[in-house]
PDB file of N, CA, C and O in Angstrom:
ATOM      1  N   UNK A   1      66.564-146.586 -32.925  1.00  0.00           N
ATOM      2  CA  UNK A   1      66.012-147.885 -32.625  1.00  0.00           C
ATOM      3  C   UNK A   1      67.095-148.956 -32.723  1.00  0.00           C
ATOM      4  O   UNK A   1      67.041-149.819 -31.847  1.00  0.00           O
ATOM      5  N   UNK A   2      68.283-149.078 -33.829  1.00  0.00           N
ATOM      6  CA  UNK A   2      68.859-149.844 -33.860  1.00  0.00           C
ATOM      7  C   UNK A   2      69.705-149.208 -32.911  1.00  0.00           C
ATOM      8  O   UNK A   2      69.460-149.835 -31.881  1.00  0.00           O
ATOM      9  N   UNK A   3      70.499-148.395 -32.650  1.00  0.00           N
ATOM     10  CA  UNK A   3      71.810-148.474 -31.245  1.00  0.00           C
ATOM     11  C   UNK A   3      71.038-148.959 -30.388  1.00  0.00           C
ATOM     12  O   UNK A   3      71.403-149.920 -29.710  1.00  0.00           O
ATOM     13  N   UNK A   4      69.853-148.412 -30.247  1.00  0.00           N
ATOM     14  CA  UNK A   4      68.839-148.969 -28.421  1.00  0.00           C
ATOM     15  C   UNK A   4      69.058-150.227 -28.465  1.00  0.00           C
ATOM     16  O   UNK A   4      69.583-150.635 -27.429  1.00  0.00           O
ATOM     17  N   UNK A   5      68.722-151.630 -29.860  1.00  0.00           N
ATOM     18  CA  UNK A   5      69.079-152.962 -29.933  1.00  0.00           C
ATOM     19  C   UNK A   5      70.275-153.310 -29.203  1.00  0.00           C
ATOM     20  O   UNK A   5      70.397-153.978 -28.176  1.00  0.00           O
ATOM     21  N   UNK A   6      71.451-152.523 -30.188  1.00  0.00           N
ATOM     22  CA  UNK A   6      72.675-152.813 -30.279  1.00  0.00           C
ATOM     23  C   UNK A   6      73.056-152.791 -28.800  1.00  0.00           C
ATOM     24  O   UNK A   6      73.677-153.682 -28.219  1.00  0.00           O
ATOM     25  N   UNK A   7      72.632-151.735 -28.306  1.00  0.00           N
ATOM     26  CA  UNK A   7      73.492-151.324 -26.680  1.00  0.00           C
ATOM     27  C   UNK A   7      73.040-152.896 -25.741  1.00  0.00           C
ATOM     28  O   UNK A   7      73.675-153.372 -24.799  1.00  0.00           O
ATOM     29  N   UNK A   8      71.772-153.440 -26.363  1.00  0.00           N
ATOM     30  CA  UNK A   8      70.829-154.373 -25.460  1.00  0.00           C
ATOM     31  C   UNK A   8      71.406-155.881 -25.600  1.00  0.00           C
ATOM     32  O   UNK A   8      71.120-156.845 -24.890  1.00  0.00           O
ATOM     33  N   UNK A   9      72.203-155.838 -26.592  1.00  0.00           N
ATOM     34  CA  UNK A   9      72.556-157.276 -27.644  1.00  0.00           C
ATOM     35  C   UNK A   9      73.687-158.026 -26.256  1.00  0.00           C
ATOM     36  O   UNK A   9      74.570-157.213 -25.983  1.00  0.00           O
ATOM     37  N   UNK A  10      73.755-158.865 -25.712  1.00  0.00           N
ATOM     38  CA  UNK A  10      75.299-159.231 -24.778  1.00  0.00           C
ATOM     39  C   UNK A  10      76.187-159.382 -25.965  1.00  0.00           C
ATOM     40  O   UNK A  10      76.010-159.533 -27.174  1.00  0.00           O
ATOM     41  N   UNK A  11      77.382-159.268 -25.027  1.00  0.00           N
ATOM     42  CA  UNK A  11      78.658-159.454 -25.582  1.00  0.00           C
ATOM     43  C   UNK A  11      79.662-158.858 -26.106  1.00  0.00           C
ATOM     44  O   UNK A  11      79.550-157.688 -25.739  1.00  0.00           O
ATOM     45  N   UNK A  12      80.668-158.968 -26.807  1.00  0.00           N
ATOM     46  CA  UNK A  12      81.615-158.388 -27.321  1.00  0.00           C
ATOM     47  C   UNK A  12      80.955-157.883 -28.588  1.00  0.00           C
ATOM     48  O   UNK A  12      79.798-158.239 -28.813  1.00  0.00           O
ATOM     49  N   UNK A  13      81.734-156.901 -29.630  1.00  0.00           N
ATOM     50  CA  UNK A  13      81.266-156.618 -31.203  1.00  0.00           C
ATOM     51  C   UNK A  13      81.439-157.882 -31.736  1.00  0.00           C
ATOM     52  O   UNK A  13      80.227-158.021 -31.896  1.00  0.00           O
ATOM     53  N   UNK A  14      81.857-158.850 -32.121  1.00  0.00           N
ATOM     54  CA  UNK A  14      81.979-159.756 -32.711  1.00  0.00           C
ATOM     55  C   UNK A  14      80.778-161.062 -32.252  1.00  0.00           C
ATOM     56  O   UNK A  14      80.482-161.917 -33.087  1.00  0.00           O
ATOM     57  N   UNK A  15      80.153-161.073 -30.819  1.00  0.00           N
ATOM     58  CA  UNK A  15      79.142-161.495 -30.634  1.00  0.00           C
ATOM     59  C   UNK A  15      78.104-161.042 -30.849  1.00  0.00           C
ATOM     60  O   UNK A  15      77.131-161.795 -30.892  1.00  0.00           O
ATOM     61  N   UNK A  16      77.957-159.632 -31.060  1.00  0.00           N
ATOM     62  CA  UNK A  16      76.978-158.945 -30.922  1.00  0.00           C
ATOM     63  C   UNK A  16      76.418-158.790 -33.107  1.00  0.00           C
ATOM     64  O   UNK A  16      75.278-158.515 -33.481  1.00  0.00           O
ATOM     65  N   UNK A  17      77.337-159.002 -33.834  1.00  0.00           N
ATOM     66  CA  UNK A  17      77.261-159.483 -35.059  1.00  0.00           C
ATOM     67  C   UNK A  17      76.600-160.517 -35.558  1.00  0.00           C
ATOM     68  O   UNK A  17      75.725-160.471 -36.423  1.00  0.00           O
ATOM     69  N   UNK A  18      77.113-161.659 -34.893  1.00  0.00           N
ATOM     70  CA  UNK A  18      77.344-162.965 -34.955  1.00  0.00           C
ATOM     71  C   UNK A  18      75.139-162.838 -34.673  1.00  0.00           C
ATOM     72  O   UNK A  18      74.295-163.279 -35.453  1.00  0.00           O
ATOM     73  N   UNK A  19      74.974-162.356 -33.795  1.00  0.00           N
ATOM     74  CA  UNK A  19      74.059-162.655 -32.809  1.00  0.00           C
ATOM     75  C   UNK A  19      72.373-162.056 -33.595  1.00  0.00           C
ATOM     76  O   UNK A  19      71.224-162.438 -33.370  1.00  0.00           O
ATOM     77  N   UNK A  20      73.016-160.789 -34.735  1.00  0.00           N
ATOM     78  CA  UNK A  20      72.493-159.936 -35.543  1.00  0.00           C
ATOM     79  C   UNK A  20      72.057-160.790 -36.606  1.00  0.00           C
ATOM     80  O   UNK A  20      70.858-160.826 -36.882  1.00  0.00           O
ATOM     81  N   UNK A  21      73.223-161.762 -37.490  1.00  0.00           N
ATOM     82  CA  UNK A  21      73.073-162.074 -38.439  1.00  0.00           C
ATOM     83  C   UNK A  21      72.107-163.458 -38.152  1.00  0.00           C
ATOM     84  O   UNK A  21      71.235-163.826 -38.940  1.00  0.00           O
ATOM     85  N   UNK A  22      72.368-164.013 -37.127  1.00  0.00           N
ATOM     86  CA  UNK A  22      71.546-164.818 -37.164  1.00  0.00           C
ATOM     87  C   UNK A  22      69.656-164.840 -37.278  1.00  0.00           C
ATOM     88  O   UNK A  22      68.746-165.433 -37.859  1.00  0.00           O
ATOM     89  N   UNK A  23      69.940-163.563 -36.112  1.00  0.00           N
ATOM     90  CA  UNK A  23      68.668-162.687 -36.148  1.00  0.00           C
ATOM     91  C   UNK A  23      67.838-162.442 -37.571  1.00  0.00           C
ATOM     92  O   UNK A  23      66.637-162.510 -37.831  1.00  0.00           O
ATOM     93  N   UNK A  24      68.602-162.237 -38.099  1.00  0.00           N
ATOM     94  CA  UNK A  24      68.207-161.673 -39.639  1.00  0.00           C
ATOM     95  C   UNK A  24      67.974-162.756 -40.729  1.00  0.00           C
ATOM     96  O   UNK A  24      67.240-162.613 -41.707  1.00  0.00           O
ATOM     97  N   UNK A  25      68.811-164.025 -40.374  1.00  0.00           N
ATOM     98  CA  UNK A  25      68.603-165.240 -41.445  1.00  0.00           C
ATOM     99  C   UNK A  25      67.107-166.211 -40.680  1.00  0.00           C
ATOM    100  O   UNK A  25      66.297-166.854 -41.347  1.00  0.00           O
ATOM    101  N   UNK A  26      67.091-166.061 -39.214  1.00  0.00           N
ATOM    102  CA  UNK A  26      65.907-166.691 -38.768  1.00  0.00           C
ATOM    103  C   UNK A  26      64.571-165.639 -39.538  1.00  0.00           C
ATOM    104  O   UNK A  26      63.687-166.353 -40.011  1.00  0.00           O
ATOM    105  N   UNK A  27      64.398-164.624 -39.660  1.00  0.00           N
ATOM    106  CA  UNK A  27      63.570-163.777 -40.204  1.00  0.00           C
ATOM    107  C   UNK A  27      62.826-164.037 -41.204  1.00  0.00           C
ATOM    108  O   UNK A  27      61.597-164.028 -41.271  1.00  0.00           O
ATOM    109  N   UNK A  28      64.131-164.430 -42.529  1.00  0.00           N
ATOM    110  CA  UNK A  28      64.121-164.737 -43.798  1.00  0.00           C
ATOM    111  C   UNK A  28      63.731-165.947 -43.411  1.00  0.00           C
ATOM    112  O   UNK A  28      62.579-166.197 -43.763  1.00  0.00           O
ATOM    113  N   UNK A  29      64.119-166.560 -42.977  1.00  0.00           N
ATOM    114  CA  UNK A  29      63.532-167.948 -42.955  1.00  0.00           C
ATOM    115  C   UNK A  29      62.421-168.391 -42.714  1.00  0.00           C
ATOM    116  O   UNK A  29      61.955-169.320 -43.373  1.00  0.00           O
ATOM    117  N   UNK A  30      61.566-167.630 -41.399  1.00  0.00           N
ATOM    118  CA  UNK A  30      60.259-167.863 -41.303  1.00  0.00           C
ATOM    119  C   UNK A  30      59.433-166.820 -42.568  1.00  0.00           C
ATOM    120  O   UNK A  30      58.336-167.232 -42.947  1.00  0.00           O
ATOM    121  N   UNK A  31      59.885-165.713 -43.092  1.00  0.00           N
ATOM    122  CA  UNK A  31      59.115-165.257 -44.214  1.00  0.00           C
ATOM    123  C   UNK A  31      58.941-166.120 -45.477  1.00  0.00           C
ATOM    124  O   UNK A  31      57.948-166.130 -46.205  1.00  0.00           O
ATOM    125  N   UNK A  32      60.207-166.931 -45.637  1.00  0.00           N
ATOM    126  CA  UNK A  32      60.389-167.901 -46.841  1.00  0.00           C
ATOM    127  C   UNK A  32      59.127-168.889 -46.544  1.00  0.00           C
ATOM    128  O   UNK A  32      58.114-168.883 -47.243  1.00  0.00           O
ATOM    129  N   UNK A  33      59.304-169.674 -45.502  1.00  0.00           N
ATOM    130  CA  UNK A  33      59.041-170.377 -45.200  1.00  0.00           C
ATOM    131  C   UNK A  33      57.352-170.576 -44.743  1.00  0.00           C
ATOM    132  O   UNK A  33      56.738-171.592 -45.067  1.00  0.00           O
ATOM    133  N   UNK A  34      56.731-169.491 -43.974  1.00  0.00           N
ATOM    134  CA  UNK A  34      55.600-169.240 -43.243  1.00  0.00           C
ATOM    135  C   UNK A  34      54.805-168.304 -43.985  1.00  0.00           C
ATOM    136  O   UNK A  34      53.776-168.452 -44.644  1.00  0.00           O
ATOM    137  N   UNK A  35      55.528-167.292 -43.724  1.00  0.00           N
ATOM    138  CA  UNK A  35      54.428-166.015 -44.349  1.00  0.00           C
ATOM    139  C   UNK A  35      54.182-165.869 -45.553  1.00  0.00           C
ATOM    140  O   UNK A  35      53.185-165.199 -45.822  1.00  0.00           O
ATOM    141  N   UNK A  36      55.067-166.489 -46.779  1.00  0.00           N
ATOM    142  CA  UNK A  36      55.296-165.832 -47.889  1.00  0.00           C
ATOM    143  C   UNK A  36      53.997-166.581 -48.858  1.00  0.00           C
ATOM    144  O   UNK A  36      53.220-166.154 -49.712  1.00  0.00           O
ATOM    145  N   UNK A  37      54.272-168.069 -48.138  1.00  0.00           N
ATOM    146  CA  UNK A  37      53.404-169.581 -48.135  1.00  0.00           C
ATOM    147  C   UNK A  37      52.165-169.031 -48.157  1.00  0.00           C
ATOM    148  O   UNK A  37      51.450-169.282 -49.128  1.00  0.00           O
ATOM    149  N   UNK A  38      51.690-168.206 -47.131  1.00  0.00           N
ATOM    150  CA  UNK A  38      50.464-167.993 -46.352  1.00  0.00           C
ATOM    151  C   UNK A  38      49.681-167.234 -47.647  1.00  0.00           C
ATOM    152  O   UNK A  38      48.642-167.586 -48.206  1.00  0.00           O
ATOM    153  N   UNK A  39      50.392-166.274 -47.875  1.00  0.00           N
ATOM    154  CA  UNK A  39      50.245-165.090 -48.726  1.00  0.00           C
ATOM    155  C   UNK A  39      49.839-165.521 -49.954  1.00  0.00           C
ATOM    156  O   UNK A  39      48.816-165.117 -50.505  1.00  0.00           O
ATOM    157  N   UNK A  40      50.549-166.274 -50.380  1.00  0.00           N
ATOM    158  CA  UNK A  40      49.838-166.654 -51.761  1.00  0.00           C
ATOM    159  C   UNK A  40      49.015-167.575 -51.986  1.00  0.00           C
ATOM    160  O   UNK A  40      48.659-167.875 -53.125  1.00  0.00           O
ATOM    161  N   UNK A  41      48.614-168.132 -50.957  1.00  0.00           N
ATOM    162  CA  UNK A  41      47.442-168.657 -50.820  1.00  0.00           C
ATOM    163  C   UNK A  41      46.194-168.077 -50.421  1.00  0.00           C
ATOM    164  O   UNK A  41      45.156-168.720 -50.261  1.00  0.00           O
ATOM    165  N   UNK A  42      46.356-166.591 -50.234  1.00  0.00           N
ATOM    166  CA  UNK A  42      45.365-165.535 -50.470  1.00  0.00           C
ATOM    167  C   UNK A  42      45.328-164.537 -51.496  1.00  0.00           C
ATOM    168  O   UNK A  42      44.393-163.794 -51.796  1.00  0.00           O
ATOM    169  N   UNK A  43      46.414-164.617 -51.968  1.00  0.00           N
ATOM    170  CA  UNK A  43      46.554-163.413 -53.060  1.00  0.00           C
ATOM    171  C   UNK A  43      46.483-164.753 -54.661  1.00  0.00           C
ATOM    172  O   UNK A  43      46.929-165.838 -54.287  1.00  0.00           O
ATOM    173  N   UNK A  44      46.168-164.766 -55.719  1.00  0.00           N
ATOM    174  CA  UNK A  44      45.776-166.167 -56.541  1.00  0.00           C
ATOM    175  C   UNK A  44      46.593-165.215 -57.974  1.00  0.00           C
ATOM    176  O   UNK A  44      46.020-164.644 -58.902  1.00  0.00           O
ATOM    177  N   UNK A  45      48.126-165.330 -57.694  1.00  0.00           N
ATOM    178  CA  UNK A  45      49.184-164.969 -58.511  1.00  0.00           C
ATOM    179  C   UNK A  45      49.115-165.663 -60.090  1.00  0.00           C
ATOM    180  O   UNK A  45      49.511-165.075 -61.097  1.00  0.00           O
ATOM    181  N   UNK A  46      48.546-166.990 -60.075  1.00  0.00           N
ATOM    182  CA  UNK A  46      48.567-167.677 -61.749  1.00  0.00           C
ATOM    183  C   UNK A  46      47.364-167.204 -62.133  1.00  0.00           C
ATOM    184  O   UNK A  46      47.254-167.284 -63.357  1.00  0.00           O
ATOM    185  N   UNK A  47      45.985-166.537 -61.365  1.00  0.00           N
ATOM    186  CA  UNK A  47      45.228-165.972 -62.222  1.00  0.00           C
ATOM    187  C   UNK A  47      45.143-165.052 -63.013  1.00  0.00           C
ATOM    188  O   UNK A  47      44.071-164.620 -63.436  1.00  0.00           O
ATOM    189  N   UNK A  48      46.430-164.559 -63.370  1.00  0.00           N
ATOM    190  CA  UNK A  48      46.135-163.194 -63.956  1.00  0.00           C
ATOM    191  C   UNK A  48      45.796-163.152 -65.690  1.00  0.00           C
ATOM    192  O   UNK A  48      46.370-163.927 -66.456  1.00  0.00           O
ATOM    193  N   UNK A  49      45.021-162.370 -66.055  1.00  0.00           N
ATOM    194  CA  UNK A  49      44.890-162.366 -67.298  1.00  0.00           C
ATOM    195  C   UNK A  49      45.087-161.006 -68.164  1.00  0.00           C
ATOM    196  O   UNK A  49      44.315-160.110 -67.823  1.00  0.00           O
ATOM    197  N   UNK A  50      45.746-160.769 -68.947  1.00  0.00           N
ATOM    198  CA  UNK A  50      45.503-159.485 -69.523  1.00  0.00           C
ATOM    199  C   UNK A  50      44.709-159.368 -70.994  1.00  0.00           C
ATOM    200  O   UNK A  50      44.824-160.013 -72.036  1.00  0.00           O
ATOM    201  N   UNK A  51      44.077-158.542 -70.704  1.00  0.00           N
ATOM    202  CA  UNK A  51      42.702-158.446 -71.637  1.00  0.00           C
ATOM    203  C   UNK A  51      43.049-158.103 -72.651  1.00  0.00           C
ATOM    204  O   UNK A  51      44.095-157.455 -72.657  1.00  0.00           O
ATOM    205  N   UNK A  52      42.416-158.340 -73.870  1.00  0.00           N
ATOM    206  CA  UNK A  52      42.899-157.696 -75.182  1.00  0.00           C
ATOM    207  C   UNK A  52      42.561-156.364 -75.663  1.00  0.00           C
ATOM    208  O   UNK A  52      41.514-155.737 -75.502  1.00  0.00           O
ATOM    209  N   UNK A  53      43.542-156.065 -76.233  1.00  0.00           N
ATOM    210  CA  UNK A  53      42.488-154.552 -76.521  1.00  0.00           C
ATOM    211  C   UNK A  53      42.140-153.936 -77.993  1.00  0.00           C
ATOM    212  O   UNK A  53      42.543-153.869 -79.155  1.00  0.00           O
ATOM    213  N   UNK A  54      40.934-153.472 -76.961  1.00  0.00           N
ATOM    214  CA  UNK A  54      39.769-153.297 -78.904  1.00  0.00           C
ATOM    215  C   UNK A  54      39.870-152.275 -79.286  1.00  0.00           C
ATOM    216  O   UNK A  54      39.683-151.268 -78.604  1.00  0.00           O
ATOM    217  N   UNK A  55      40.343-152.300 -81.034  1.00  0.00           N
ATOM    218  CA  UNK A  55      40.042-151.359 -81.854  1.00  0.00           C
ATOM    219  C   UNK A  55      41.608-150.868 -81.295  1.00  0.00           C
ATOM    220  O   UNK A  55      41.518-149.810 -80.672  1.00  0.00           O
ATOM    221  N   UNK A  56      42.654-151.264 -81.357  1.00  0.00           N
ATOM    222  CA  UNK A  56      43.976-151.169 -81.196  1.00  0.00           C
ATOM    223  C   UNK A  56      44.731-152.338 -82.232  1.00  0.00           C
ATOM    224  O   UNK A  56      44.898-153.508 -81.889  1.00  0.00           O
ATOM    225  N   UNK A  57      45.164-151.751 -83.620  1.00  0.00           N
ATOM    226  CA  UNK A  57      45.849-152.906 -84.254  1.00  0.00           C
ATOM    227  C   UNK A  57      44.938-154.042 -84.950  1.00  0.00           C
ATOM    228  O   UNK A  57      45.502-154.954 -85.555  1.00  0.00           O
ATOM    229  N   UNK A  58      43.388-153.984 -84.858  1.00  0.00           N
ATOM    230  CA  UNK A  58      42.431-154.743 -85.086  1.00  0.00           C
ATOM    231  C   UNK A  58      41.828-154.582 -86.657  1.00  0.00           C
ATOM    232  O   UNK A  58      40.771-155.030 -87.103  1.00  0.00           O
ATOM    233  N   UNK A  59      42.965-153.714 -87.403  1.00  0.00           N
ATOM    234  CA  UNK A  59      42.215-153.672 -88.656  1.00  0.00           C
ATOM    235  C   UNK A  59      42.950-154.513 -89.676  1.00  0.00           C
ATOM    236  O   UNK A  59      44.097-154.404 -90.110  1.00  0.00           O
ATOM    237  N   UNK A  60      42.109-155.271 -89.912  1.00  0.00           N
ATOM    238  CA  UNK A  60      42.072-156.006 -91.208  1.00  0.00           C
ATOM    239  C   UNK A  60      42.035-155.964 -92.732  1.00  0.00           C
ATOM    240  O   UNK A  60      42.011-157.011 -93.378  1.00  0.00           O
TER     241      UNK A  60
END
C-alpha cells in the first residue's frame, strides 16, 4: 500500500518526502484538533471513580 502511494506521489525523492511529511503533520493536526475534541465529548474522561473495596484492609 505504501510503494503503490509512493510510486503515485510527483516528483523527485526529496519532494516526494517533503510532500509525505506534510501529509502526516496535516493528519495530526486535524486529529489534535477535530477528532480528538469530538471524542471526548462523548467518552466523559473526569468521571471516573474508583470504588472502594469492602472487607479489604477494613479492620479496625
Amino acid at each position: 500500500m505504501y510503494a503503490w502511494l509512493w510510486h503515485r506521489l510527483p516528483g523527485s525523492t526529496s519532494i516526494r518526502v517533503i510532500l509525505v511529511v506534510c501529509a502526516v503533520l496535516i493528519v495530526v493536526a486535524l486529529l489534535f484538533l477535530l477528532v480528538f475534541p469530538w471524542v471526548e465529548s462523548i467518552i466523559e474522561f473526569d468521571n471516573t471513580q474508583v470504588p472502594q473495596a469492602v472487607g479489604l484492609g477494613d479492620q479496625q
